[in-house]
C-alpha positions as a Markdown table, in Angstrom:
| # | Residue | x | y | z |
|---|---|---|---|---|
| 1 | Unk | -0.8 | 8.1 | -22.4 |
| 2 | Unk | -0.5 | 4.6 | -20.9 |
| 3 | Unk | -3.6 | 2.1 | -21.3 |
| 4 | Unk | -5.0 | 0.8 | -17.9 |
| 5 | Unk | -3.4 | -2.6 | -18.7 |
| 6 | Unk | -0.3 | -1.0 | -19.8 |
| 7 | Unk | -0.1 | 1.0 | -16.1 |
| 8 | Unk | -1.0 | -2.1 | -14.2 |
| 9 | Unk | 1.5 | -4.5 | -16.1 |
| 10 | Unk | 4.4 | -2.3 | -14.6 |
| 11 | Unk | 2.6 | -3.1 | -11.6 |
| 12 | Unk | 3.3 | -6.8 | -11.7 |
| 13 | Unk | 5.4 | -9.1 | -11.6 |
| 14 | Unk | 6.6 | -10.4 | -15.3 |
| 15 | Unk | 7.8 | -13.9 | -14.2 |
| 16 | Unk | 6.4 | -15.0 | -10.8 |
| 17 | Unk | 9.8 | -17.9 | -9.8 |
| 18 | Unk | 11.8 | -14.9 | -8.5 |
| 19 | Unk | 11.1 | -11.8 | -6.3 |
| 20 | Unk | 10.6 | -9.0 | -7.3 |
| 21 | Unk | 11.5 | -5.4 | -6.0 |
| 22 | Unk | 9.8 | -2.7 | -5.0 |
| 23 | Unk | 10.5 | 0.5 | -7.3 |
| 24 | Unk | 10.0 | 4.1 | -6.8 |
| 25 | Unk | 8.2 | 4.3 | -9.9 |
| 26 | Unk | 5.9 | 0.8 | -8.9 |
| 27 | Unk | 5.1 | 2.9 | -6.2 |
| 28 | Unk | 4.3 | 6.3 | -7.9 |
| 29 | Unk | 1.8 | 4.5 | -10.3 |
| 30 | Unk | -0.2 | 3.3 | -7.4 |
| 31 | Unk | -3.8 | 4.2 | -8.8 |
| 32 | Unk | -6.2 | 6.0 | -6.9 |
| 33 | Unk | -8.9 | 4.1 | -6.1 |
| 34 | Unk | -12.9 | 4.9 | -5.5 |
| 35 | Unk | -14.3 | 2.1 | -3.3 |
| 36 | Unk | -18.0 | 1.5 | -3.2 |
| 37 | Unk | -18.8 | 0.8 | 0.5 |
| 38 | Unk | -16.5 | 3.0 | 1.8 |
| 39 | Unk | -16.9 | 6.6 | 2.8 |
| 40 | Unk | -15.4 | 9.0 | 0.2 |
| 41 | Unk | -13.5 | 11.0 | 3.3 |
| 42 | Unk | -11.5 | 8.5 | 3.7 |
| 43 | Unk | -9.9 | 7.7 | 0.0 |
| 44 | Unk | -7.2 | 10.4 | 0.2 |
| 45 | Unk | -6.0 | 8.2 | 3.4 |
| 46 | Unk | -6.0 | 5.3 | 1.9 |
| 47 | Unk | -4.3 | 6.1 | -1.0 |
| 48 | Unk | -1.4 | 7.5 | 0.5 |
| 49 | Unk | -1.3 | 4.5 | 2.9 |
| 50 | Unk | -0.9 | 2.4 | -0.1 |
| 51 | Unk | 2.0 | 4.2 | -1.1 |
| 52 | Unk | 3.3 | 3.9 | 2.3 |
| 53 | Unk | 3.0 | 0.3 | 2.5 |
| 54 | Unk | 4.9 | 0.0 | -0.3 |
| 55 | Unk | 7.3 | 2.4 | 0.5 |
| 56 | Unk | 7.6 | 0.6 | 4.2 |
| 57 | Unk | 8.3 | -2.8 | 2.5 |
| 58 | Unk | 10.8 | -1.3 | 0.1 |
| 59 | Unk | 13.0 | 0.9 | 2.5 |
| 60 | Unk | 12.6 | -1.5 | 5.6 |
| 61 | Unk | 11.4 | -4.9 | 4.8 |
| 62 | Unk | 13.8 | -5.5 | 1.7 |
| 63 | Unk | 10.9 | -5.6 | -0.5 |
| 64 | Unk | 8.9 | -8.3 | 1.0 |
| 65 | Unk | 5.5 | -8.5 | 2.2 |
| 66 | Unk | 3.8 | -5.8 | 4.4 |
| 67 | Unk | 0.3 | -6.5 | 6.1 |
| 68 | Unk | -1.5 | -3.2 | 7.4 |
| 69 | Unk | -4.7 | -2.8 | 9.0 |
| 70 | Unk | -6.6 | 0.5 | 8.6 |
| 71 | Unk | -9.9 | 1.3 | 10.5 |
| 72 | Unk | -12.6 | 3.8 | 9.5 |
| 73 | Unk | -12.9 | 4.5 | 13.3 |
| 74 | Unk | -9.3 | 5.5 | 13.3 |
| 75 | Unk | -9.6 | 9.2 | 14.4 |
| 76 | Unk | -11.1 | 7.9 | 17.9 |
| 77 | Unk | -8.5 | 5.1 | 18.1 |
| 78 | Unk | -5.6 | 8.0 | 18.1 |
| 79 | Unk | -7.7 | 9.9 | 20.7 |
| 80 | Unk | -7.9 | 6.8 | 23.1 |
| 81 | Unk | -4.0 | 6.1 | 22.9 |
| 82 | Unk | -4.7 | 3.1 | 20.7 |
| 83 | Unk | -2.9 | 3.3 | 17.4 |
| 84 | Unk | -0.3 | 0.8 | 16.8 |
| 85 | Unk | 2.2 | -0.3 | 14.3 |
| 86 | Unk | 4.9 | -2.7 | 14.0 |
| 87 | Unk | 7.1 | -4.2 | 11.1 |
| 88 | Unk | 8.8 | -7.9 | 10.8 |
| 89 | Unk | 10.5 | -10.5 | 9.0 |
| 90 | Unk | 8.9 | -13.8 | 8.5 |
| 91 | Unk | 10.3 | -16.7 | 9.9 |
């Protein structure tokens, strides 16, 4: 069984002058992770988003950045028509 350091070393980039891609097994190693001020009902969600994200910037973004927002609140924002989400390219 892999060492926490061993498990988050595959997780990083070995030599930071030159990207580095997104890989299906970067993105199955994503830990999942208890945060302290925030609700438990809501770490399932954000573990998968993780994955998504990474996933996202992989498949669509050729491996580049991806910024999400989430918000606790998010069931009434779906309710009230305003969920949103958009991908780009930097400049």
């Amino acid at each position: 069984m892999e060492t926490e350091n061993e498990f988050l070393s595959d997780l990083e980039a070995r030599k930071r002058n030159r990207k580095v891609l997104i890989t299906d097994i970067a993105i199955q190693k994503v830990p999942y992770i208890k945060y302290k001020e925030i609700p438990e009902e809501h770490y399932d969600n954000l573990y998968e988003l993780a994955k998504y994200v990474l996933q996202l910037s992989k498949d669509k973004n050729d491996s580049n950045e991806v910024a999400v927002v989430y918000s606790l609140d998010f069931d009434n924002l779906v309710k009230n028509n305003m969920e949103y989400m958009g991908v780009s390219k930097p400049i």
